[in-house]
Backbone as numpy.savetxt, mean C-alpha at the origin, in Angstrom:
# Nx Ny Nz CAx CAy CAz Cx Cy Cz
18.42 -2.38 29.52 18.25 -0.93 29.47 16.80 -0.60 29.15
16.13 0.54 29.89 14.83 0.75 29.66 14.70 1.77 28.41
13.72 1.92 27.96 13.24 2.31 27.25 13.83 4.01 27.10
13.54 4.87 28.20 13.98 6.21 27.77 15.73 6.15 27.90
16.51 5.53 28.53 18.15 6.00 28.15 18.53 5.12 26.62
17.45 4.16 26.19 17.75 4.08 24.61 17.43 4.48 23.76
16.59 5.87 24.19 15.71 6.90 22.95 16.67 7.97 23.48
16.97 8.34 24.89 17.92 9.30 24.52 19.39 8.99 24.15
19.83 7.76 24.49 20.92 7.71 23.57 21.11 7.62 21.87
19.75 7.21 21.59 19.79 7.65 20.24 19.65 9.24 19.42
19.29 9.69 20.43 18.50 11.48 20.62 20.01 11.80 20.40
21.25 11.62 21.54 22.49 12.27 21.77 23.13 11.87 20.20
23.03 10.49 19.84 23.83 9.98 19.02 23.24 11.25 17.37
22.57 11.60 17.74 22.10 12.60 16.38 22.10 13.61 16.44
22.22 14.32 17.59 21.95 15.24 18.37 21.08 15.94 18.35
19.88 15.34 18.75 18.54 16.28 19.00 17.82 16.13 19.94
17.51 17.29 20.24 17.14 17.83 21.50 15.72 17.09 21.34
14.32 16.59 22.44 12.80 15.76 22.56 11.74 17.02 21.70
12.13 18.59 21.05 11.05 19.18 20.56 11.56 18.73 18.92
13.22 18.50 18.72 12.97 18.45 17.18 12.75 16.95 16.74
13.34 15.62 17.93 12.06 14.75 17.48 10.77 14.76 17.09
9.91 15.75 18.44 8.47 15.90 18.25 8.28 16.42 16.10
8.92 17.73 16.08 8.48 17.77 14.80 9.25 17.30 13.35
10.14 16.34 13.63 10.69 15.75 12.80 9.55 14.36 12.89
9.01 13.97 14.00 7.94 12.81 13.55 6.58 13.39 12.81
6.22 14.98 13.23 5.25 14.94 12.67 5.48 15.50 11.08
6.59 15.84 11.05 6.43 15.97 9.38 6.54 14.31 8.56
7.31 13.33 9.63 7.39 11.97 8.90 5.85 11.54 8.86
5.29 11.98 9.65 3.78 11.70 9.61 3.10 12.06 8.53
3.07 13.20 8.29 2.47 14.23 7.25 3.31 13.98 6.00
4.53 13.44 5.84 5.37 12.76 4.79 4.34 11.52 3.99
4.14 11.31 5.34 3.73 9.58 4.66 2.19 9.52 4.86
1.01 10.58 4.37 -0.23 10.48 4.68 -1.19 10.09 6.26
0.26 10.21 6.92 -0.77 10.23 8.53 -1.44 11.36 9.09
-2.43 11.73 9.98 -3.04 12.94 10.41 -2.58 13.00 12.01
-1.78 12.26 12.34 -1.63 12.79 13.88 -0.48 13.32 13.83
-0.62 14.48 15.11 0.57 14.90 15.26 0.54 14.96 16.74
1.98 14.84 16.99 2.48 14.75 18.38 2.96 16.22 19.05
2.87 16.71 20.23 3.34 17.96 20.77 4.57 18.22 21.18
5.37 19.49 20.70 6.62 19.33 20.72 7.09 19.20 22.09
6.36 18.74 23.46 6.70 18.36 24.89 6.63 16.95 25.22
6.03 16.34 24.47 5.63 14.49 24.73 6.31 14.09 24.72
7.57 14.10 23.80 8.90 13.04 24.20 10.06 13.70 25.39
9.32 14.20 26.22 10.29 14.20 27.27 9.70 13.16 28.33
8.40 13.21 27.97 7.59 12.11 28.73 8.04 10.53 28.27
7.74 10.28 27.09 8.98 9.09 26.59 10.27 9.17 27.44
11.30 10.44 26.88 12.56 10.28 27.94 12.07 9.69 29.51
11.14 10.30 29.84 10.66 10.07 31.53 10.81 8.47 31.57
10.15 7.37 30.86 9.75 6.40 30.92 8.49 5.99 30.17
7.62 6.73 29.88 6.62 6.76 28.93 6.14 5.38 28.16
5.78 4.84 27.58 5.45 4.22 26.19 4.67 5.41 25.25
5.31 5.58 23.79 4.14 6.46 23.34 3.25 5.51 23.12
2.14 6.39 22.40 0.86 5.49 21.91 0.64 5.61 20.64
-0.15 4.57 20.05 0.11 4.24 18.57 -0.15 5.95 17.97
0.40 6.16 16.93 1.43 5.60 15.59 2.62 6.09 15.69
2.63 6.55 17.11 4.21 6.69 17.27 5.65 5.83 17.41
4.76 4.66 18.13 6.44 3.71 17.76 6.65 3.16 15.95
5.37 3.48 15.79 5.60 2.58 14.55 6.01 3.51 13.83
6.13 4.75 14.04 6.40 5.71 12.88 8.44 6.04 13.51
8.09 6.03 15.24 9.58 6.64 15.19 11.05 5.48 14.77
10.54 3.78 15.03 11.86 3.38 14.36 12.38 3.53 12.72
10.80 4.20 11.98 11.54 3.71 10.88 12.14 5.07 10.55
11.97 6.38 11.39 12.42 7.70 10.91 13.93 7.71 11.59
13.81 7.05 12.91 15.29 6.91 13.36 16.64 6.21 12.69
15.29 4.98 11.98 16.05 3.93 11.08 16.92 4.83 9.89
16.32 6.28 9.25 16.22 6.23 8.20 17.78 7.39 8.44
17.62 8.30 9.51 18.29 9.42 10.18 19.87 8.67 10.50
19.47 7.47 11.00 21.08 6.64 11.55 21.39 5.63 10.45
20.72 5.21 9.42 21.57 4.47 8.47 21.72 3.25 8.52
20.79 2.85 10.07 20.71 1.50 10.42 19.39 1.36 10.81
19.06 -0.27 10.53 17.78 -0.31 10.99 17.40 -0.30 12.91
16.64 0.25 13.03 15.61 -0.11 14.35 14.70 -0.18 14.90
14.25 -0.96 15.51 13.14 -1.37 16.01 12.74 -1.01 17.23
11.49 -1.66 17.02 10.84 -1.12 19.17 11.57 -1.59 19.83
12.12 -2.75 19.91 13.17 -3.59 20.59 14.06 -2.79 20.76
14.99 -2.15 19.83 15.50 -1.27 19.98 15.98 -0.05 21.21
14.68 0.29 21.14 14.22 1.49 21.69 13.92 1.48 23.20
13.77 -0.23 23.14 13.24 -0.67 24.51 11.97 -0.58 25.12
10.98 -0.63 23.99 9.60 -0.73 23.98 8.87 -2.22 23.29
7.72 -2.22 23.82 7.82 -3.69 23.76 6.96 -3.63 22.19
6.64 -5.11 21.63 6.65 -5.27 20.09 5.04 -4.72 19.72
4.93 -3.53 18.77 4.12 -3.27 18.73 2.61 -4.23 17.53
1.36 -3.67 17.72 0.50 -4.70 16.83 0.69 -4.25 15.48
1.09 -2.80 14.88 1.02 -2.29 14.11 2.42 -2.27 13.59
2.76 -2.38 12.06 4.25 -2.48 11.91 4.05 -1.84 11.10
5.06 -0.42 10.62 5.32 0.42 9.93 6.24 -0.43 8.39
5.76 -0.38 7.23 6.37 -1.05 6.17 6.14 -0.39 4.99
7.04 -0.19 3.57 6.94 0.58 3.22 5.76 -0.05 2.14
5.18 0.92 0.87 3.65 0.62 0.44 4.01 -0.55 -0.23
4.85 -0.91 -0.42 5.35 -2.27 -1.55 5.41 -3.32 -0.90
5.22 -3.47 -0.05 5.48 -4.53 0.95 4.68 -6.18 0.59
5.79 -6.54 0.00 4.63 -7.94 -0.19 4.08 -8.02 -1.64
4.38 -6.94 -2.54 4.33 -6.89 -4.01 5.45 -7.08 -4.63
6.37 -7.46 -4.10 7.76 -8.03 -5.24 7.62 -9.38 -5.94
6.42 -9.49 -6.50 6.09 -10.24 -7.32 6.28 -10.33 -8.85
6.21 -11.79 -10.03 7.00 -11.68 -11.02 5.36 -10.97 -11.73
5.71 -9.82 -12.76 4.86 -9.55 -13.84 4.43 -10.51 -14.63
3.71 -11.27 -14.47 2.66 -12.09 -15.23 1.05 -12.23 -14.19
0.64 -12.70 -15.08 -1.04 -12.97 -14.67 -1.28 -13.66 -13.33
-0.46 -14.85 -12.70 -0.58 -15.22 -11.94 0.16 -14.13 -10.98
1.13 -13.33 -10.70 1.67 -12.32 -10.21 0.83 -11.37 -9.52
0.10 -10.41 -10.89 -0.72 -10.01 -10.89 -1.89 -10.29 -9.59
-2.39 -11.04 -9.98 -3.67 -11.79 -9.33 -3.31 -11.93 -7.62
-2.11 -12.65 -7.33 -1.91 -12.48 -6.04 -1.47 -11.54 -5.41
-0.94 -10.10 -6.36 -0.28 -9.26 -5.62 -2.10 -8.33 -5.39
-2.56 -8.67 -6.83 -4.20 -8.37 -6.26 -4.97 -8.41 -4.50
-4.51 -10.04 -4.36 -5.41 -10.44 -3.17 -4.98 -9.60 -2.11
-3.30 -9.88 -2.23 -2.82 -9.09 -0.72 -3.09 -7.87 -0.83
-3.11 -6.77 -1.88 -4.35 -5.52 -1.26 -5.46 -5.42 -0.75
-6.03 -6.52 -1.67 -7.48 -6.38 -1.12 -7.84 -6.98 0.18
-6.76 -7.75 0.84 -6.82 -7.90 2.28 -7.06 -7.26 3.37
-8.31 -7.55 4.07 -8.48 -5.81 4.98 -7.57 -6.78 6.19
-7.67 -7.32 6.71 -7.33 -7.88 8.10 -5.81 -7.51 8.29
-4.78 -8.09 6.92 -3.34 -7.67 7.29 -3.04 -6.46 6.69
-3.89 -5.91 6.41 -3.69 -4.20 6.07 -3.85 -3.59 7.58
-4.70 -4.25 8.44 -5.07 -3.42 9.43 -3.84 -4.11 10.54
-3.21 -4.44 10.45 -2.00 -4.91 10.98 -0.65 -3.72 10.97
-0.49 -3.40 9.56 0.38 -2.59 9.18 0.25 -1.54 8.97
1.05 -0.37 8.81 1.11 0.91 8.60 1.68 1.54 7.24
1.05 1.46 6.22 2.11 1.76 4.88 3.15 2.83 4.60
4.01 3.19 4.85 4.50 4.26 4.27 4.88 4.73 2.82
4.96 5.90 2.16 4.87 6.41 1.20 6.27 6.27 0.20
6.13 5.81 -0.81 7.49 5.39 -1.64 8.11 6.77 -1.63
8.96 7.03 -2.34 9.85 8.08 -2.39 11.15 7.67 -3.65
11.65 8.44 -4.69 12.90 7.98 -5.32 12.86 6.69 -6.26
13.59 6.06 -6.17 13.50 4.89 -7.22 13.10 4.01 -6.54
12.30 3.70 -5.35 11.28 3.13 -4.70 10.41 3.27 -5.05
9.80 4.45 -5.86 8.78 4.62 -6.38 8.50 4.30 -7.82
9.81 4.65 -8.82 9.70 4.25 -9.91 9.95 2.64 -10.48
10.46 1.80 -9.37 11.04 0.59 -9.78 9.92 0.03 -10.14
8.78 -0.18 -9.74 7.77 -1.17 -10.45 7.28 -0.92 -12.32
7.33 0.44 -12.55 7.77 0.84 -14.03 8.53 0.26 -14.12
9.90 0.30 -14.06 11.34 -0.42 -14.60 10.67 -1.88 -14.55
10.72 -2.44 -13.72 10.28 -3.59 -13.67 9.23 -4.65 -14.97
8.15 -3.50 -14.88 7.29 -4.05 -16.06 7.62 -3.84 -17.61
8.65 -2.80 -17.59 9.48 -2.25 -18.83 10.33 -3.57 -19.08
11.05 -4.47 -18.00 11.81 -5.53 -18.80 11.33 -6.84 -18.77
9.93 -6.57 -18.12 9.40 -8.06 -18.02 8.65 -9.02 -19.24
9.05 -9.92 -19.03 8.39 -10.86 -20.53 7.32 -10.65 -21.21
6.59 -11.01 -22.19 5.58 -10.77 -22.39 4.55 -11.79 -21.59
3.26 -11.77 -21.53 3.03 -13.08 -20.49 2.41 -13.61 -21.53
2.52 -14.88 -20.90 2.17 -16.40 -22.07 0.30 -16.47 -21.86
-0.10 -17.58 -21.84 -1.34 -18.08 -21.50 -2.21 -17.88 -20.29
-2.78 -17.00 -20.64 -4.08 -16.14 -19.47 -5.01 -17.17 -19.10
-5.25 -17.89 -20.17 -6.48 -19.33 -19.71 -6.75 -19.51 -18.74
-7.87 -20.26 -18.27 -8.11 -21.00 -16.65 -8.67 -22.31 -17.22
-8.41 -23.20 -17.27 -9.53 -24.80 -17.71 -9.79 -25.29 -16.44
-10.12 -24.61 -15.34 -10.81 -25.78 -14.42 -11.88 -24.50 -13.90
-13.31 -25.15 -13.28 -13.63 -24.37 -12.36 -15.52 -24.14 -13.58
-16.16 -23.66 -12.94 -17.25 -23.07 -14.37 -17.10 -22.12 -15.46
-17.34 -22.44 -16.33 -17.88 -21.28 -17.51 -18.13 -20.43 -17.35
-16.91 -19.27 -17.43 -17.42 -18.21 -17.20 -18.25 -17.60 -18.62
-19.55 -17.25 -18.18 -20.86 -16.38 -19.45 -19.96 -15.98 -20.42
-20.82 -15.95 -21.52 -19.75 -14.82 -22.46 -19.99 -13.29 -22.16
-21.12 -12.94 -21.91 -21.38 -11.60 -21.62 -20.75 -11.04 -20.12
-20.32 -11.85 -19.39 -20.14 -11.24 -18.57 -18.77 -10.37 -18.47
-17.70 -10.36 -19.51 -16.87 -8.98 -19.34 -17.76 -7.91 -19.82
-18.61 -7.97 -20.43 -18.91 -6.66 -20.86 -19.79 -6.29 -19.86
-20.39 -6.93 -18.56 -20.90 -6.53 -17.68 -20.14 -5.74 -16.07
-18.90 -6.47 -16.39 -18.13 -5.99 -15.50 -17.28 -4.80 -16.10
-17.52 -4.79 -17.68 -16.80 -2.97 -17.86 -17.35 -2.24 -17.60
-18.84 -2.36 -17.35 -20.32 -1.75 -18.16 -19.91 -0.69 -16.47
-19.81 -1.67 -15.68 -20.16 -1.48 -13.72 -18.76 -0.23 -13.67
-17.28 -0.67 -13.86 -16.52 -0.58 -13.99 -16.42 1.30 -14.70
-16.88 0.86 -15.96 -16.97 2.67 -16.61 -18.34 3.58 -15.34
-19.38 2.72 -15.15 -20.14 2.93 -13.92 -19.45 4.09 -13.04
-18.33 3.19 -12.31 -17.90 3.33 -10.94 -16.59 5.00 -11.45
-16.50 4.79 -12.90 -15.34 5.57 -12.58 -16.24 7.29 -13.34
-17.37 6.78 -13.60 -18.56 8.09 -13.59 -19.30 8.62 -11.73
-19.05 7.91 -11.43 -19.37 8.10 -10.03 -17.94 8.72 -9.86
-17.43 8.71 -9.68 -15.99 9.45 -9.21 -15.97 10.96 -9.94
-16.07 10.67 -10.74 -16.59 12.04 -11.55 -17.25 13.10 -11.55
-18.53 12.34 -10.50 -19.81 13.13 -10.16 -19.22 13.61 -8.62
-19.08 12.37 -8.15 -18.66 12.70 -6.34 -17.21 12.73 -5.74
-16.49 12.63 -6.69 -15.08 13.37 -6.11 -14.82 12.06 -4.63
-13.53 12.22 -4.68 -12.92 11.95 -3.00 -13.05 10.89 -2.83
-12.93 10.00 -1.73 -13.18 8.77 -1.92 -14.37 8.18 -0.91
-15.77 8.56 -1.74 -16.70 8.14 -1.71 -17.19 6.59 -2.07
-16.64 6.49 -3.74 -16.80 5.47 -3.99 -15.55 4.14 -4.24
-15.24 4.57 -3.34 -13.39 3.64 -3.14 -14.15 2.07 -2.67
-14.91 2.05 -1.36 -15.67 0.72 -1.21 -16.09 0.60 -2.48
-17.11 0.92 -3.02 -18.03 0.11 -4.22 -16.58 -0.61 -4.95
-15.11 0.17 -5.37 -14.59 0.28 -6.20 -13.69 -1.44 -5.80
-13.77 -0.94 -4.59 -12.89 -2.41 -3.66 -14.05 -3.23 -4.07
-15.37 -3.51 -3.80 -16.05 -4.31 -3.89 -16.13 -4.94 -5.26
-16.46 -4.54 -6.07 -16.28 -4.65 -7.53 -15.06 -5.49 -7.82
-14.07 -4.81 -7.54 -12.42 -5.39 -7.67 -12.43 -7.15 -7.27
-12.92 -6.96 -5.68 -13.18 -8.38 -5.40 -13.75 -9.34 -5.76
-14.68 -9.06 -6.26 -15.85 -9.74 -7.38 -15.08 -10.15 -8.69
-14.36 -9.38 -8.75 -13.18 -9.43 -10.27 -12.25 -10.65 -10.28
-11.80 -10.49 -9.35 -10.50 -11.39 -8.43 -10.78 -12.81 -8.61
-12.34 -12.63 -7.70 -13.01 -14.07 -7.61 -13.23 -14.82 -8.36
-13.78 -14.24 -10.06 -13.87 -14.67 -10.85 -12.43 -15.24 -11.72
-11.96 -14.66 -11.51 -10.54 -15.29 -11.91 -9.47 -16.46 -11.56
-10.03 -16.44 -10.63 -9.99 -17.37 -9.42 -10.47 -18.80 -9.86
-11.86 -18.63 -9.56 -12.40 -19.64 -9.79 -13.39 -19.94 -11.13
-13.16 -18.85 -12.00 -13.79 -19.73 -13.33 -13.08 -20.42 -14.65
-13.81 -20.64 -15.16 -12.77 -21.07 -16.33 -13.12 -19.95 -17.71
-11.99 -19.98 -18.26 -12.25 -19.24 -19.34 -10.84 -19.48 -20.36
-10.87 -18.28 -21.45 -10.27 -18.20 -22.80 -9.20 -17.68 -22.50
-7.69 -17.67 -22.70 -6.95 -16.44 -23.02 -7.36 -15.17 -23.58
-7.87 -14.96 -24.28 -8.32 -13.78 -24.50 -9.13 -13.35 -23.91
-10.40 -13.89 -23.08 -11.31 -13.33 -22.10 -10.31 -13.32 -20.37
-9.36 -13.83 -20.64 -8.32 -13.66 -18.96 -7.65 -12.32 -19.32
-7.46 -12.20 -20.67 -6.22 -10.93 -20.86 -7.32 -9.64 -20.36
-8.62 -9.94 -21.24 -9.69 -8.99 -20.71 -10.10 -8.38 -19.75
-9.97 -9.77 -18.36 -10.40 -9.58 -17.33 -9.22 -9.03 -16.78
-8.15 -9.24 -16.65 -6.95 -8.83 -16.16 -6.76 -7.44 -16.38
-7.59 -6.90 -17.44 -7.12 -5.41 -17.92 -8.16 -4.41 -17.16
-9.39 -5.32 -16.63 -10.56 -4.74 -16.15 -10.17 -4.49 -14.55
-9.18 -5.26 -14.01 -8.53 -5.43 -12.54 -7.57 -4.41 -12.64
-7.02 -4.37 -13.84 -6.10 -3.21 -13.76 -6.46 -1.78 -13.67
-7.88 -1.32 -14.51 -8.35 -0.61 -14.37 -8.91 -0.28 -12.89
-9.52 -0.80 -12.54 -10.18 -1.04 -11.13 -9.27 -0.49 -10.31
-7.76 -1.32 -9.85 -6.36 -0.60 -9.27 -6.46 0.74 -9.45
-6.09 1.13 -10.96 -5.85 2.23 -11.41 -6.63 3.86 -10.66
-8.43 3.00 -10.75 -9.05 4.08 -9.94 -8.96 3.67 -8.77
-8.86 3.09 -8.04 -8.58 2.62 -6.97 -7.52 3.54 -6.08
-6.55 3.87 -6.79 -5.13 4.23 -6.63 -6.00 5.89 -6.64
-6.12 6.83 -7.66 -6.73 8.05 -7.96 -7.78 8.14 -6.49
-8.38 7.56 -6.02 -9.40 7.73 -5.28 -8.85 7.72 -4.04
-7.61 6.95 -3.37 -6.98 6.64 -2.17 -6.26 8.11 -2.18
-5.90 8.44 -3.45 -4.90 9.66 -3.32 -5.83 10.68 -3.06
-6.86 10.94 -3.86 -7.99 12.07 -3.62 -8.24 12.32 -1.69
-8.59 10.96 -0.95 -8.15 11.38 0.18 -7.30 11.19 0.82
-6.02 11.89 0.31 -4.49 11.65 0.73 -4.13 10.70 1.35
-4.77 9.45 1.33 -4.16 8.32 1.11 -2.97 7.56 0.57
-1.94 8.27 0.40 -0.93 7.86 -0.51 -0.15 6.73 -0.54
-0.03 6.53 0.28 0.52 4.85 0.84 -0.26 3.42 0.10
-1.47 3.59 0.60 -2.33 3.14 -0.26 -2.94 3.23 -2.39
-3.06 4.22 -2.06 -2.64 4.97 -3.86 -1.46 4.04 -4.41
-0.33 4.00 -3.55 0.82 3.69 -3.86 0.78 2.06 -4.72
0.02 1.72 -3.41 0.17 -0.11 -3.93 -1.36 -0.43 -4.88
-1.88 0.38 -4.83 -3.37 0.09 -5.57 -2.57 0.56 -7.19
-1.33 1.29 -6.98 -0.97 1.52 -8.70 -0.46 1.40 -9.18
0.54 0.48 -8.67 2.08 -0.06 -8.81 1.94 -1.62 -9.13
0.70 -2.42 -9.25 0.63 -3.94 -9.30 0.75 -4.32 -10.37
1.45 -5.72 -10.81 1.42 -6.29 -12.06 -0.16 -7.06 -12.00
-0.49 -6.47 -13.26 -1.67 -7.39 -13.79 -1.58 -8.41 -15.24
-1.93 -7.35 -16.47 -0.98 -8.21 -17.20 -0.06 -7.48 -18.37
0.87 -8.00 -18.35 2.02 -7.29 -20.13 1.16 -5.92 -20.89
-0.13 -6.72 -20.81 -0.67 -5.56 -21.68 -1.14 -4.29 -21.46
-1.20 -4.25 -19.76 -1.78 -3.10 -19.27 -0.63 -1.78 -18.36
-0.13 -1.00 -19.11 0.38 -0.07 -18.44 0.69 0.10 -16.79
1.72 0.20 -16.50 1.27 -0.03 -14.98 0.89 1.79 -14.44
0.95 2.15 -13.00 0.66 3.20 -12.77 1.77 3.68 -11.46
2.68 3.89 -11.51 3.71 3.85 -10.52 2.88 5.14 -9.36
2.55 5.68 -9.25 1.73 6.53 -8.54 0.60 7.67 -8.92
-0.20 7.34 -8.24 -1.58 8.49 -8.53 -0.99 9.72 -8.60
């Protein structure tokens, strides 16, 4: 079956007519921090035979998904597999609250390549609050240490708060997300060091709280330009026991 008698049999199965798709996608759009919108005549062109064009498949299985109670896909729909996959902002952060947790649910944000793969959508409900719950029953975390790798300076947390209180005075001054790169950049620099140096429990709990911070504005700055999807997972990460989490900007 081609593509338009399995969008309009899903159209009949709900019963809606190709204009209240059109604006039932663009409010899912505008739901979930996207800026395009589609014209309430284009999906008759889909019905025709059509392919839409991006961010429309990726946005219409998961609104159809959400409307019918079942999941579906482009496959589905009878469109072929798109590069971009619509997933919601948590995707890949169901990780355990501790330091090592933390740290990797770190990297996969700061990943530009499989960010640019996917499409985040915006939590909603106890999708949104579960990473609170989560850090509310999680252990306390044990040993922050690193013993392999170089010495990390002693001065250098207080150089990375120094940048850090820096970056979140720049936000202050320039609003919006101006300084969201510097803020990513910084972050990464953070990461790295954690990564690969060695240090104290008490200078890991440090650094861990300085990553958290970093998220934190991170998250405030994605939202400033309605970014929310993003906001979402920049504020929701385990770093460590000791640092508050931020379930949304």
């Amino acid at each position: 079956m081609s593509g338009a008698p399995r969008l309009g049999a899903l159209l009949d199965e709900l019963g809606w007519r190709p204009e209240h798709l059109a604006r039932r996608l663009n409010d899912f759009a505008a739901m979930h921090g996207r800026p395009e919108r589609v014209h309430v005549k284009t999906p008759y062109k889909w019905l025709g035979g059509d392919i839409p064009r991006s961010p429309w498949p990726a946005l219409m299985a998961p609104l159809l998904a959400q409307e019918l109670h079942r999941p579906v896909t482009s496959a589905d729909l009878g469109w072929p597999p798109q590069a971009v996959q619509a997933v919601p902002a948590c995707a890949g952060l169901v990780l355990p609250w501790t330091a090592a947790g933390g740290l990797q649910a770190t990297q996969i944000v700061t990943e530009a390549v499989p960010m640019q793969r996917r499409m985040f959508l915006t939590l909603f409900g106890t999708a949104m609050t579960s990473p609170a719950h989560e850090w509310l029953i999680a252990a306390e975390v044990g040993d922050s240490s690193r013993g392999a790798g170089a010495q990390l300076p002693v001065g250098v947390p207080d150089h990375l708060d120094a940048i850090t209180h820096n970056l979140r005075r720049l936000d202050d001054h320039l609003g919006g997300g101006a300084p969201l790169n510097l803020v990513r950049q910084h972050l990464a620099t953070v990461v790295d060091l954690l990564k690969h140096r060695r240090y104290t429990d008490a200078i890991g709990r440090r650094i861990h709280t300085t990553v958290a911070e970093l998220l934190r504005l991170a998250g405030w700055l994605s939202f400033d330009e309605s970014m929310h999807p993003h906001a979402q997972r920049s504020g929701s990460l385990p770093c460590t026991r000791r640092t508050p989490p931020v379930t949304a900007p």
